[in-house]
C-alpha positions, 0 to 999 in steps of 0.5 A: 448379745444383750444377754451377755453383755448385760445390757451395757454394750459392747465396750462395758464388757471389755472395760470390766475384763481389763484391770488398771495397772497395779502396784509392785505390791499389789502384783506381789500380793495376788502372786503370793496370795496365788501361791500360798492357796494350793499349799503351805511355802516358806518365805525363801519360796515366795521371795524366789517366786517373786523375784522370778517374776520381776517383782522389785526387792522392796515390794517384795520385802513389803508384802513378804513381811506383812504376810509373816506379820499376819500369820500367812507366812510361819516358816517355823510352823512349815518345818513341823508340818514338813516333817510330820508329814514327810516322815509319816507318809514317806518314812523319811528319816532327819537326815533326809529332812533337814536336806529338803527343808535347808532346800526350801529356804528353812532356817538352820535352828528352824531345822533343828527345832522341827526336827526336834519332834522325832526322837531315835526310837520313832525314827528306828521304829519307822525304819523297821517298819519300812523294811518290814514293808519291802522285805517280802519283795527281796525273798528268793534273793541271797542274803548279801544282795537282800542287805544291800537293798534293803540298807540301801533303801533306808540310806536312801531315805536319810537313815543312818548306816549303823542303824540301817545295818542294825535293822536290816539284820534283826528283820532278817533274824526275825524271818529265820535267815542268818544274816552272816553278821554273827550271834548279834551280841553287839546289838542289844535287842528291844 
């Protein structure tokens, strides 16, 4: 037993597992601290976290505004990396973005600033790219039902009708099927 307990018996050993009682904002900070260590949260995240955990209002606002203060919370710096990533990695268009940056407790202007870094060509030829990805599975379909899913997916993902529509049609065209949408003068091509 001396071995585990490193020579200060029985009761040292218990009273190094038991910590004092800590402070609201002690409490709040390890929470915090905890939360921010797997990934990047907003503000709005946190201060759910820690209401849901009992932690008073102002503790909360204490410790909320000092990581803010130091850098540990950049709500501004989320959004873009939020976007950046989500639109690279999921295709995921404004629309879409804005939805699930609102839904994490980003503000309006942070939004649009964030948003601000896809322009309408990135976000079309990121929707080309998605439905050059998915058209080969809707091959041996009839040319309605390949329109619906393929424009369905992008709606799915936050893009625009009239550019789904537009996209879907010049991938079709591109693959040599007639996409019943007639010459296509009303859509410039690239």
């Amino acid at each position: 037993m001396r071995e585990h307990d490193g020579g200060g018996g029985s009761g040292a050993t218990r009273a190094e597992r038991e910590l004092p009682p800590q402070s609201p904002e002690e409490q709040a900070r390890a929470i915090c601290l905890r939360l921010l260590t797997g990934m990047p949260r907003t503000r709005r995240q946190l201060a759910d976290a820690l209401a849901k955990r009992g932690i008073p209002d102002e503790a909360a606002e204490e410790v909320l505004s000092r990581f803010e203060e130091v850098g540990l919370i950049d709500d501004a710096a989320f959004a873009g990396a939020w976007v950046e990533s989500r639109h690279r990695g999921r295709g995921l268009a404004r629309r879409a973005l804005a939805q699930e940056l609102r839904t994490k407790g980003v503000g309006a202007a942070l939004v649009q600033e964030a948003l601000g870094q896809l322009d309408s060509e990135q976000e079309e030829r990121t929707a080309r790219e998605l439905v050059e990805r998915k058209l080969r599975s809707t091959r041996g379909l009839d040319r309605d039902k390949r329109i619906r899913r393929l424009a369905g997916m992008l709606a799915r993902k936050g893009y625009p009708e009239g550019m789904a529509l537009r996209v879907v049609r010049r991938a079709l065209e591109a693959e040599g099927e007639d996409d019943g949408f007639g010459s296509g003068a009303a859509y410039p091509e690239d």
